[in-house]
BAFI-3210 file (N, C-alpha, C; in Angstrom, 3 decimals, decimal comma, padded with zeros to 6 digits):
// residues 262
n [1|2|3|4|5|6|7|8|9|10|11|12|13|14|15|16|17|18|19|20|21|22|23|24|25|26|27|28|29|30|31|32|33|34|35|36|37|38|39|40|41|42|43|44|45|46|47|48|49|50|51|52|53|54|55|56|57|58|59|60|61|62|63|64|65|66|67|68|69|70|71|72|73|74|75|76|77|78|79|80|81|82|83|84|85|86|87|88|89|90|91|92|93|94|95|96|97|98|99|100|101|102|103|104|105|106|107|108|109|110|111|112|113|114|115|116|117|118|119|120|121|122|123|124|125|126|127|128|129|130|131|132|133|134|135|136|137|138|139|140|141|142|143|144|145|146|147|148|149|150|151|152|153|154|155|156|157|158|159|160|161|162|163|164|165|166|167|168|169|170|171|172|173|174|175|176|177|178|179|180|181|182|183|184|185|186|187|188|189|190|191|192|193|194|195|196|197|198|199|200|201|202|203|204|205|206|207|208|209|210|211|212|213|214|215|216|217|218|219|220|221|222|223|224|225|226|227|228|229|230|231|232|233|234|235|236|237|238|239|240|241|242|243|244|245|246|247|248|249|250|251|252|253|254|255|256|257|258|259|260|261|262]
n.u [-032,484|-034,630|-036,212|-038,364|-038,582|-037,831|-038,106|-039,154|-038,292|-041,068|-042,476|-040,485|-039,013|-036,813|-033,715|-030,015|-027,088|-024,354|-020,410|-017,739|-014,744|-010,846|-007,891|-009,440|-009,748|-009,769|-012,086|-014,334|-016,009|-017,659|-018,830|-020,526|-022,020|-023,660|-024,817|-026,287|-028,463|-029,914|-033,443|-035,041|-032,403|-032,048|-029,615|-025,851|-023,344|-019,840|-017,210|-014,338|-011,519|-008,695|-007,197|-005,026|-004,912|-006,645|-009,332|-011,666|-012,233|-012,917|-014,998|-016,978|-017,026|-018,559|-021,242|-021,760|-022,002|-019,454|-017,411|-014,877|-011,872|-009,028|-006,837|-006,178|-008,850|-010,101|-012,325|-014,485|-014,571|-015,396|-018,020|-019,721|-018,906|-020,264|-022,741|-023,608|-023,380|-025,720|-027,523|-027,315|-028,649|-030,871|-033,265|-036,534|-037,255|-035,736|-033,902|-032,947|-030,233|-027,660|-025,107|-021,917|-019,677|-016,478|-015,207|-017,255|-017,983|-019,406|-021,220|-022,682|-025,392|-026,334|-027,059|-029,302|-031,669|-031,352|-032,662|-035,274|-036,610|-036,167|-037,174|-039,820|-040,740|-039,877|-037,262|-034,520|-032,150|-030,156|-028,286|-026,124|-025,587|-022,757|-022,153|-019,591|-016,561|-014,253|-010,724|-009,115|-007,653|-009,927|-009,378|-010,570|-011,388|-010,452|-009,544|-008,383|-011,067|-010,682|-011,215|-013,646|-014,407|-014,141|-015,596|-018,214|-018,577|-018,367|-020,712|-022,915|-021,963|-022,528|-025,243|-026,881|-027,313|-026,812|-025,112|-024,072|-022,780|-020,373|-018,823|-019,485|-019,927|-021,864|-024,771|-027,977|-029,661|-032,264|-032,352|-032,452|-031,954|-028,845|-028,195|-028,638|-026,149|-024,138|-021,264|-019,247|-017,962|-013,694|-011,732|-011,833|-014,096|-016,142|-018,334|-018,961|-019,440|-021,751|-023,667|-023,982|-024,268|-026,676|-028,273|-028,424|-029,499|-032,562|-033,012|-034,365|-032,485|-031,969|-030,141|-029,663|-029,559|-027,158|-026,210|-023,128|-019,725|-016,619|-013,318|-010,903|-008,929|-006,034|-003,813|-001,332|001,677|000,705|-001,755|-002,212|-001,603|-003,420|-005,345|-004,484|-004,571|-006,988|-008,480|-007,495|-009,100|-011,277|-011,222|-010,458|-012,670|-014,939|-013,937|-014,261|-016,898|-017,623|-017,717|-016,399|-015,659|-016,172|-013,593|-011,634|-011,301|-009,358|-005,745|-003,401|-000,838|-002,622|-003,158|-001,231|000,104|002,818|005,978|007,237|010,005|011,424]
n.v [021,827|019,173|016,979|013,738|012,706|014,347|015,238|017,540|019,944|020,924|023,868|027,140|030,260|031,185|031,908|030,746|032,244|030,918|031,326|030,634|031,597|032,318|034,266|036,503|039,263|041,725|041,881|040,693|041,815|043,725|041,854|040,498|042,548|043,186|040,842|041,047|042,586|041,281|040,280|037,598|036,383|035,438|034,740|035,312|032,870|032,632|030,740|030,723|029,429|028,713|030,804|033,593|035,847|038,610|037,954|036,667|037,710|040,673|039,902|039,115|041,604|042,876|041,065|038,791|034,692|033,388|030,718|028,916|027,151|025,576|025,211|025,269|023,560|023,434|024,154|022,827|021,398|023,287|024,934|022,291|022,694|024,826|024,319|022,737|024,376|026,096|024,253|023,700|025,591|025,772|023,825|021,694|023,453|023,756|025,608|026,783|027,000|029,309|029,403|031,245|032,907|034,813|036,963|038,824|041,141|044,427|043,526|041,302|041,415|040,910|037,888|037,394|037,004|034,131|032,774|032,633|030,830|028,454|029,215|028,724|026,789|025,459|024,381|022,660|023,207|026,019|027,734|030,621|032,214|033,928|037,096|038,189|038,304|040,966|042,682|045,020|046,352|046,842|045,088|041,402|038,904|035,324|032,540|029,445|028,192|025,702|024,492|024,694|023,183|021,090|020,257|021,024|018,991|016,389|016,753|016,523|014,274|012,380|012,799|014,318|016,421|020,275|022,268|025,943|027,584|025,532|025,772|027,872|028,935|030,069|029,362|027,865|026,233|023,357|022,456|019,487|018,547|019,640|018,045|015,565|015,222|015,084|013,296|015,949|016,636|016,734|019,964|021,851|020,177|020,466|021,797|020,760|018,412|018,105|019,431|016,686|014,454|015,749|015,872|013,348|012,015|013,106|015,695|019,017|021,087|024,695|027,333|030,447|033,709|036,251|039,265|039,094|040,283|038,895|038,463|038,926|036,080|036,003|035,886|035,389|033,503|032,627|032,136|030,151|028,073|028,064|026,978|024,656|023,308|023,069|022,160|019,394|018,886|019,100|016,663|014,499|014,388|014,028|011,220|009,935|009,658|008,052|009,444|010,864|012,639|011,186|011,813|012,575|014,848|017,434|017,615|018,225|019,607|021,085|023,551|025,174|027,338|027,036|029,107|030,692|030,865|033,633]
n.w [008,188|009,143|011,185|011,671|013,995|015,918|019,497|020,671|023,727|026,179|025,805|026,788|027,486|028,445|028,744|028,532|028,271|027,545|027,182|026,873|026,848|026,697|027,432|027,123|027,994|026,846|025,777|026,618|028,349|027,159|025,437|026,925|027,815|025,960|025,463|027,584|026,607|024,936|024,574|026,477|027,518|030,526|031,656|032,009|031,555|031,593|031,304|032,288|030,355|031,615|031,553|031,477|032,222|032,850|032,444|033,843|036,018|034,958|033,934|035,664|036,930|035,085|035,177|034,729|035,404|036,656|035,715|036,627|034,549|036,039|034,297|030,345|028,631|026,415|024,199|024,024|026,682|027,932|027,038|028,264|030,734|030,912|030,936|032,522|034,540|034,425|034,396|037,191|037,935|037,283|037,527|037,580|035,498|032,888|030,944|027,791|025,501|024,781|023,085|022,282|021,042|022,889|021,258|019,962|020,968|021,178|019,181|020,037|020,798|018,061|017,754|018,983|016,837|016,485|019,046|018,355|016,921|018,211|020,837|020,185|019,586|016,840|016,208|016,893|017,200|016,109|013,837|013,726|011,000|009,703|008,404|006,061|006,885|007,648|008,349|010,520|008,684|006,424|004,639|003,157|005,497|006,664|004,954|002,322|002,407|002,919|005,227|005,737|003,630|003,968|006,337|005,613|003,541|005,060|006,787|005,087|003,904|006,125|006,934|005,049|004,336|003,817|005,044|005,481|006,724|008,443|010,247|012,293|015,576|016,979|018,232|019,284|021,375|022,625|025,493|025,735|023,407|023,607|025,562|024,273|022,585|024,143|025,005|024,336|020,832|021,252|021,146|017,650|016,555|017,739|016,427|013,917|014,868|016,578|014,490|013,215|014,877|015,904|013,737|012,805|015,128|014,181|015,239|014,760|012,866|012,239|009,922|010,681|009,471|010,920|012,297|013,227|014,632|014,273|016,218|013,470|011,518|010,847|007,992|008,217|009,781|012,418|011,732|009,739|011,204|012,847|011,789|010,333|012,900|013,481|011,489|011,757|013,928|013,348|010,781|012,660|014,227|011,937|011,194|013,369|013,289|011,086|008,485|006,434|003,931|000,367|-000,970|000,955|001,265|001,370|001,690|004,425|004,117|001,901|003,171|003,583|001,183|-000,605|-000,978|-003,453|-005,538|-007,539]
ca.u [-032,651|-035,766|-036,673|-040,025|-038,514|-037,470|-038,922|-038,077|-039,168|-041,577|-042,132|-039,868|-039,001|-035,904|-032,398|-029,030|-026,090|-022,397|-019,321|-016,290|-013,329|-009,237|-007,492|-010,287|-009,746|-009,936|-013,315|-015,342|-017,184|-018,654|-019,890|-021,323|-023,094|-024,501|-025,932|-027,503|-029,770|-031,252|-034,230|-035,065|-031,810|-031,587|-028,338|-024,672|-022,371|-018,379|-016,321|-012,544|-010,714|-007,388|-006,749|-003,708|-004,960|-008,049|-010,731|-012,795|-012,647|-013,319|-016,428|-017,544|-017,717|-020,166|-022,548|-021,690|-021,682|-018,130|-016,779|-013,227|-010,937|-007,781|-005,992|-007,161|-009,059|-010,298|-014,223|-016,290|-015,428|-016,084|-019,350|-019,744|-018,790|-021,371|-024,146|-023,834|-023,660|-026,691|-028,329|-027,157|-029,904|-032,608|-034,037|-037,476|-037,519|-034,581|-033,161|-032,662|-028,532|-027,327|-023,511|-021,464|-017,817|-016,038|-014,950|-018,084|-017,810|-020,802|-022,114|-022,901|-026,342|-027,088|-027,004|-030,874|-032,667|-030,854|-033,504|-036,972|-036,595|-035,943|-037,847|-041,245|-040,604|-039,796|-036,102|-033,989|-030,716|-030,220|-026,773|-026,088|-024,773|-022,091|-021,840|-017,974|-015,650|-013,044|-010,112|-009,116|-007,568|-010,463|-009,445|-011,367|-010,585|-010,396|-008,183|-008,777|-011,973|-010,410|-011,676|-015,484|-015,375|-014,243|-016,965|-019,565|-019,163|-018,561|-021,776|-023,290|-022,139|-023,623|-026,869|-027,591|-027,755|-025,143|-024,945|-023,841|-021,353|-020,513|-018,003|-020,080|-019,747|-023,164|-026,024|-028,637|-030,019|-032,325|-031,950|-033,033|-030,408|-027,358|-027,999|-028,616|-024,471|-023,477|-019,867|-019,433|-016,509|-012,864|-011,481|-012,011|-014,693|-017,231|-019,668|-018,986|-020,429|-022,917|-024,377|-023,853|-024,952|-028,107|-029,023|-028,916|-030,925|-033,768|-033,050|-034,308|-031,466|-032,197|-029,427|-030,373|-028,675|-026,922|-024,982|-022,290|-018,259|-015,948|-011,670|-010,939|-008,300|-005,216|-003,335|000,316|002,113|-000,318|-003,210|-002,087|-001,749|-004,461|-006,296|-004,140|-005,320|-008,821|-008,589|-007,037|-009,867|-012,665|-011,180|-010,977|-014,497|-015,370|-013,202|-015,163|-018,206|-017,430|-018,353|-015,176|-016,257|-015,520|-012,200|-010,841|-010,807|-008,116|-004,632|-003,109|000,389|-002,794|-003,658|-000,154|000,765|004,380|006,522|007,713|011,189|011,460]
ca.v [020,384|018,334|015,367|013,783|012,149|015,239|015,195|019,078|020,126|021,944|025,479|027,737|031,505|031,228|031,395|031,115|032,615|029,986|032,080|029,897|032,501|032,381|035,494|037,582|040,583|043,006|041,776|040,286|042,789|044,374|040,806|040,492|043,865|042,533|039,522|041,616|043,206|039,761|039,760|036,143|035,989|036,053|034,211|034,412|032,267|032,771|029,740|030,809|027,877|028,456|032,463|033,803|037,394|038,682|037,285|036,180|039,462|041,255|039,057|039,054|043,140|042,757|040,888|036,838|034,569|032,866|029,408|028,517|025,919|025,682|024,795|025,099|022,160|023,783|024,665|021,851|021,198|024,664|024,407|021,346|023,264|026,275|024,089|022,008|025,620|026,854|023,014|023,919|027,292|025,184|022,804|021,214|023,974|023,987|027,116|026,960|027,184|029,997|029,540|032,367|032,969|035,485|038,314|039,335|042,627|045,023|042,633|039,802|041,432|040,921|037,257|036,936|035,953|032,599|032,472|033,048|029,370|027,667|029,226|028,894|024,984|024,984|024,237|022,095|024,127|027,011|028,103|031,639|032,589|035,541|038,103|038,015|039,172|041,845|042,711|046,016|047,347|046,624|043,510|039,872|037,660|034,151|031,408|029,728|027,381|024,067|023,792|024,783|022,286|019,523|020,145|020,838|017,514|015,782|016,589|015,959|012,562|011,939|013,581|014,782|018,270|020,596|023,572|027,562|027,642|024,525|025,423|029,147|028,435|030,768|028,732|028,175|024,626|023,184|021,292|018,063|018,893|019,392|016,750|014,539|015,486|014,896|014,031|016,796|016,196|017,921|020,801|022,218|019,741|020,208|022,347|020,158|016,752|018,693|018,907|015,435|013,960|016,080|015,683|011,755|011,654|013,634|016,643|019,862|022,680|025,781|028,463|031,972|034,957|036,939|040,057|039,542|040,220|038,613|039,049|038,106|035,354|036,552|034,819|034,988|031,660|032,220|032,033|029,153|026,608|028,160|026,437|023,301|022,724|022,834|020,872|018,009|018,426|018,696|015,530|013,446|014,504|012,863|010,196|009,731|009,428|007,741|010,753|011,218|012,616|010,219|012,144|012,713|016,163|018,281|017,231|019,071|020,603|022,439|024,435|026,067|027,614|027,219|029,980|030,547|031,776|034,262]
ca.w [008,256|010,104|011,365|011,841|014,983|016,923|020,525|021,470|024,965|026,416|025,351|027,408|027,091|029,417|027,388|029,401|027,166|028,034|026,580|026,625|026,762|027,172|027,318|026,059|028,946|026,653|024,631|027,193|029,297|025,699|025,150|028,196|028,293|024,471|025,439|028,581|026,170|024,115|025,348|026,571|027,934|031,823|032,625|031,343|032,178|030,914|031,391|031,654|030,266|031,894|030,666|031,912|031,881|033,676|032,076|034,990|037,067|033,794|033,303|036,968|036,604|033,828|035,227|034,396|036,487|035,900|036,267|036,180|034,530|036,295|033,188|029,335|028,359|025,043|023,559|024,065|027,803|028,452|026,648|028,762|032,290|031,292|030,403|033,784|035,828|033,773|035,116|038,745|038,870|036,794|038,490|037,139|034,508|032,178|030,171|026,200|025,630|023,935|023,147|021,698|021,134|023,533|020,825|019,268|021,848|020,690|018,084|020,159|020,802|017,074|018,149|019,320|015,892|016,962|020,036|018,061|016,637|019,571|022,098|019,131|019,063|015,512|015,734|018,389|017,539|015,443|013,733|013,251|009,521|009,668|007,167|005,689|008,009|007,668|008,993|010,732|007,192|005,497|003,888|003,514|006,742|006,473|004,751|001,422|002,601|003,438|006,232|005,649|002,595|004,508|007,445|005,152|003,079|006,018|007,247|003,776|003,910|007,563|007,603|003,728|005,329|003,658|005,792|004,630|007,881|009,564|011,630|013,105|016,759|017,442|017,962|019,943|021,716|023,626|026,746|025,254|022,540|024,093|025,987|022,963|022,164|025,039|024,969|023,108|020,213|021,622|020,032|016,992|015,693|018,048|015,684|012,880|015,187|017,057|014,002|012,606|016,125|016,187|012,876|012,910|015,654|013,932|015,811|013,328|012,817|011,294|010,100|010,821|009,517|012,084|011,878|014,449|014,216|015,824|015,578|012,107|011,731|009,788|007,224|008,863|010,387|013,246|011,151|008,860|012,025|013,432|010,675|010,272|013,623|013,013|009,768|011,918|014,532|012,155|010,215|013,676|014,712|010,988|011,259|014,382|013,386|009,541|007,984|005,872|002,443|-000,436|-001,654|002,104|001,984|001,030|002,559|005,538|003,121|000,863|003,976|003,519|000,608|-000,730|-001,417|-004,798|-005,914|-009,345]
c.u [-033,783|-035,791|-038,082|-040,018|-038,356|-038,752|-038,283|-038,843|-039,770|-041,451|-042,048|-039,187|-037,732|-034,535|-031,267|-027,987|-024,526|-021,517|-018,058|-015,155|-012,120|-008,525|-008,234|-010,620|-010,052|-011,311|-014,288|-016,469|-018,073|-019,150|-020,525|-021,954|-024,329|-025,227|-026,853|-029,300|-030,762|-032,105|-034,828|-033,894|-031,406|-030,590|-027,250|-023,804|-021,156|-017,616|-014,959|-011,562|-009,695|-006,363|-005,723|-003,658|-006,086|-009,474|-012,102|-013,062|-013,425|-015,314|-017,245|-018,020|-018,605|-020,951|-022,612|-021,692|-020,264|-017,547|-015,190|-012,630|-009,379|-006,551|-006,924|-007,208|-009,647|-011,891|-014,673|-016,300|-015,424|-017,285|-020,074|-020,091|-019,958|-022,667|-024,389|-024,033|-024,774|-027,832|-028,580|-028,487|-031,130|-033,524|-035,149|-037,603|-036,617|-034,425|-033,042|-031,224|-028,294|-025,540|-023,031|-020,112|-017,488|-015,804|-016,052|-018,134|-019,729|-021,959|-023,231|-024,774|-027,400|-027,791|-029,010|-031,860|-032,531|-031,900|-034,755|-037,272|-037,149|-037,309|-039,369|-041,570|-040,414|-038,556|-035,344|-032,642|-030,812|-028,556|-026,264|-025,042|-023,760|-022,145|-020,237|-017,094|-014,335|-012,379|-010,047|-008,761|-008,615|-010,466|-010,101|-010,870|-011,025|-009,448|-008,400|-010,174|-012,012|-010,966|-013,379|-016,121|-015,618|-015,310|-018,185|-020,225|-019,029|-020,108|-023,081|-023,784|-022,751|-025,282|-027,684|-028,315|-026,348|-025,470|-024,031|-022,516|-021,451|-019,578|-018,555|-020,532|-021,215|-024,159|-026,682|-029,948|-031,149|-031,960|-031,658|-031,979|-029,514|-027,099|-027,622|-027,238|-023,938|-022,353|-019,914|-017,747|-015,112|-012,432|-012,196|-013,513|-015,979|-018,493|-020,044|-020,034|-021,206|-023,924|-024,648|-025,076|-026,259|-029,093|-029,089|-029,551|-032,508|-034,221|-033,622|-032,837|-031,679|-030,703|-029,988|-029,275|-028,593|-025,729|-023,996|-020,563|-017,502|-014,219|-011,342|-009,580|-007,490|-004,597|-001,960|000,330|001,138|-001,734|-003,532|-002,073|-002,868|-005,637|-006,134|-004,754|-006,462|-009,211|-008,246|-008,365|-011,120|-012,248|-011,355|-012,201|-015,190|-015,203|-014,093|-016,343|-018,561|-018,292|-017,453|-015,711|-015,631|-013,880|-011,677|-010,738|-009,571|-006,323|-004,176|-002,070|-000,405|-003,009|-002,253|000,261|002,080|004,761|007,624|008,855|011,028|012,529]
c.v [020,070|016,971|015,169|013,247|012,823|015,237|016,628|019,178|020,998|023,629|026,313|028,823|031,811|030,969|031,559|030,957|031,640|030,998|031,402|030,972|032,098|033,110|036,140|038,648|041,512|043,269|041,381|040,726|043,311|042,956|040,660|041,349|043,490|041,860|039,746|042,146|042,017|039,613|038,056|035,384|035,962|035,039|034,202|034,317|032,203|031,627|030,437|029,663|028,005|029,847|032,518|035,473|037,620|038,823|037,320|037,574|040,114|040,672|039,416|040,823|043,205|041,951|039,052|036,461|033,241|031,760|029,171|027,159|026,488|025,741|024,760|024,020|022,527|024,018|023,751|021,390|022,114|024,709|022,824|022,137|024,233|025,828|023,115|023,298|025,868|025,635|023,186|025,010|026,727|024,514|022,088|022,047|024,181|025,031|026,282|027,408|027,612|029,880|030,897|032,446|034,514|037,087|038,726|040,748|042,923|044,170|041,513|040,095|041,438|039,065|036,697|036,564|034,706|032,182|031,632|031,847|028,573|027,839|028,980|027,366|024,898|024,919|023,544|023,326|025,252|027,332|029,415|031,595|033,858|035,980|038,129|038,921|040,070|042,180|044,166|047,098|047,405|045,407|042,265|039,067|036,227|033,360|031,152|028,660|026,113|023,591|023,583|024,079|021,440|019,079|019,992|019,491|016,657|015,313|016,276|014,830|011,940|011,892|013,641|015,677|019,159|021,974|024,545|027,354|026,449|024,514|027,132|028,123|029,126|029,892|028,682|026,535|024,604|022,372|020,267|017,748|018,426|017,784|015,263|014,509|015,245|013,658|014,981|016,011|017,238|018,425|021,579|021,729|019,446|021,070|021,389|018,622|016,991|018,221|017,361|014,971|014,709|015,585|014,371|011,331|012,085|014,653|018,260|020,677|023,185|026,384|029,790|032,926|035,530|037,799|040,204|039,690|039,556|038,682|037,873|037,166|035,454|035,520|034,681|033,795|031,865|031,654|030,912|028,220|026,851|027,294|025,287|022,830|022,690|022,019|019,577|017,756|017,840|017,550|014,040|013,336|013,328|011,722|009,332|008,545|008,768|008,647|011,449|011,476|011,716|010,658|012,425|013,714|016,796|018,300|018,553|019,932|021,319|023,468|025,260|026,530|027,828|028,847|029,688|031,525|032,422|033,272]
c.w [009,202|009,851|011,660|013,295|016,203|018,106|021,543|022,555|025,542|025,936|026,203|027,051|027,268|027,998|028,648|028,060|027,716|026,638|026,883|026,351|027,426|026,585|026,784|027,324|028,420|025,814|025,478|028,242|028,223|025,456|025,974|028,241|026,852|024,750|026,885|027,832|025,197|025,001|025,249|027,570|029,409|032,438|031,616|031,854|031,383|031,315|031,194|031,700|030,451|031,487|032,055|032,506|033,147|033,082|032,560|035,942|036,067|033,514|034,390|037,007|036,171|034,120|035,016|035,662|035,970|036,429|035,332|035,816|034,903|035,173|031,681|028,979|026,970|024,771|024,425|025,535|027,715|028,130|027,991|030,391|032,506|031,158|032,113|034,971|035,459|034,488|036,299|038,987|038,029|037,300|037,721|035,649|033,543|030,661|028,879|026,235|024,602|023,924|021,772|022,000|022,033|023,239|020,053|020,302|021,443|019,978|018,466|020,825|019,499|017,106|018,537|018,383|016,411|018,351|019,084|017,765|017,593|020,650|021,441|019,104|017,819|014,909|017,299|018,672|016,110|015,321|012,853|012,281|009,610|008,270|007,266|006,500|007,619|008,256|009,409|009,723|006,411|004,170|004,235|004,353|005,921|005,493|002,926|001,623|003,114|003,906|006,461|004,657|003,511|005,642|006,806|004,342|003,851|006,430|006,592|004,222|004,958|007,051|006,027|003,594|004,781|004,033|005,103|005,523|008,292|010,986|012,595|014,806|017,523|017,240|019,679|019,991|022,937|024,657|026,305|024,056|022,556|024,731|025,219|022,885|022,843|025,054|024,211|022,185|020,621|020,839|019,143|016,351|016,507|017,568|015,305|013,487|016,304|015,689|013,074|013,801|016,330|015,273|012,400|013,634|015,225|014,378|014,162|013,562|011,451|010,828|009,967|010,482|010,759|012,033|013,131|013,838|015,068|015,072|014,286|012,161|010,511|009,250|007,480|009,247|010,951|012,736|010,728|010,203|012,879|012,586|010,428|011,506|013,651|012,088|010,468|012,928|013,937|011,477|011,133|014,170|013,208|011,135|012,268|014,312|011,456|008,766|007,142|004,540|001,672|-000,623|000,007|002,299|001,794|001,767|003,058|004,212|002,217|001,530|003,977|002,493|000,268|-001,658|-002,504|-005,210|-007,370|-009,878]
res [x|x|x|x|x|x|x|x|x|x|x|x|x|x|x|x|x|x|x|x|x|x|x|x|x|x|x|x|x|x|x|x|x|x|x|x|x|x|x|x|x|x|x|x|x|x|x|x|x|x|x|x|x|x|x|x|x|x|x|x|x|x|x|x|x|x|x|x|x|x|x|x|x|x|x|x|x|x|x|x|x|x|x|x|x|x|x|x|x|x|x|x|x|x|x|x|x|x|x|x|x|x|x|x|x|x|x|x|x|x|x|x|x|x|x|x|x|x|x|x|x|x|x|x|x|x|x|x|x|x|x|x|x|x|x|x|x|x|x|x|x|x|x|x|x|x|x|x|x|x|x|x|x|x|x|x|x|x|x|x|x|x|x|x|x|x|x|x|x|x|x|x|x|x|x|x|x|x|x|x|x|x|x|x|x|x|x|x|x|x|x|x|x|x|x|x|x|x|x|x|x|x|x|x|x|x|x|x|x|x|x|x|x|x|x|x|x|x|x|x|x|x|x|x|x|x|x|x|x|x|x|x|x|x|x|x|x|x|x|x|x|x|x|x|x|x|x|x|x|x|x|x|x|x|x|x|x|x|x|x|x|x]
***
């Protein structure tokens, strides 16, 4: 997507990586050693939104520098908390904001096409594409789409931008950007009105392939409300911002499949 209005800023080399994690002790030092090697990147900052585990020690080993929420407040302030620490060591010159999810471990150094954009001036934000995710048997992760229609015509109907992923949490902003978003939307639906909110101001966003993995999201109970809740965030983020596709989007009871007696 582009605009003719975008006013991106200065051309700057500098990337600071924000990682939003809770309970990710056992994934987050391998992300952290990943996003050591992007070159471009010399700062990351881990937000632990309220983990229960050891997160923050874990992180602090590897090399972050780590800010705490006492309590979980969910994605987008954390995003919020790591982009104001990343402000605190800038000063006159301000960093390019790389966000990245917690479990990409090894992968999350595939992650750096998502720079080349950005830091080139020829993109405000950038939104890394995954390759299809699998589970540890070898089977297809994910649900049956619900939720990636309803974001994507969402953002349709906003912008008249219909994005591959809309809800891939990998991207890559500048200053001038984020800022632009600023509230961010809570929950679940702050991809989905990132890009709405960027791309009505005239902000560009690219999507960039990007081979990263991250823990696939199974289809048990956990999985299924793991998803209803996202479907309700992503519909209030629309709702939001009147961005509701014509048909409404797929009602919450199709995100569950009923079980069928012989």
């Amino acid at each position: 997507m582009s605009g003719a209005d975008s006013s991106p800023e200065p051309f700057e080399r500098a990337v600071a990586c924000v990682i939003p994690a809770k309970d990710e002790a056992a994934r987050i030092a391998a992300t952290v050693d990943a996003v050591h090697k992007i070159i471009g990147v010399d700062l990351v900052v881990v937000v632990d939104d309220g983990s229960s585990d050891g997160t923050a020690e874990v992180a602090a080993r590897a090399g972050a520098v780590v800010v705490r929420h006492d309590r979980n407040q969910g994605k987008a302030a954390a995003m919020e908390t790591g982009a104001a620490a990343v402000a605190e060591r800038d000063g006159a010159r301000p960093r390019h904001l790389l966000f990245l999810d917690a479990d990409l471990t090894d992968s999350a150094s595939a992650a750096a096409p998502l720079l080349e954009a950005v830091q080139a001036g020829a993109a405000d934000m950038t939104i890394g594409t995954l390759p299809a995710q699998v589970r540890a048997d070898g089977s297809k992760a994910g649900g049956h789409g619900f939720v990636v229609k309803l974001a994507r015509a969402g953002i349709k109907e906003a912008t008249g931008w219909e994005p591959e992923q809309p809800l891939s949490g990998q991207r890559c902003l500048t200053r001038v950007a984020f800022e632009a978003a600023v509230p961010l939307a809570s929950g679940f639906g702050v991809e989905t009105a990132l890009s709405i909110d960027l791309g009505r101001k005239g902000f560009r966003i690219l999507e960039v392939p990007i081979d990263v993995r991250h823990r696939a999201t199974g289809t048990d109970l956990r999985g299924q409300l793991h998803r209803g809740k996202q479907y309700l965030h992503v519909r209030r983020a629309l709702a939001a911002r009147s961005a509701l596709p014509a048909d409404g989007g797929p009602s919450l009871r199709s995100l569950f499949p009923r079980k069928t007696t012989p």
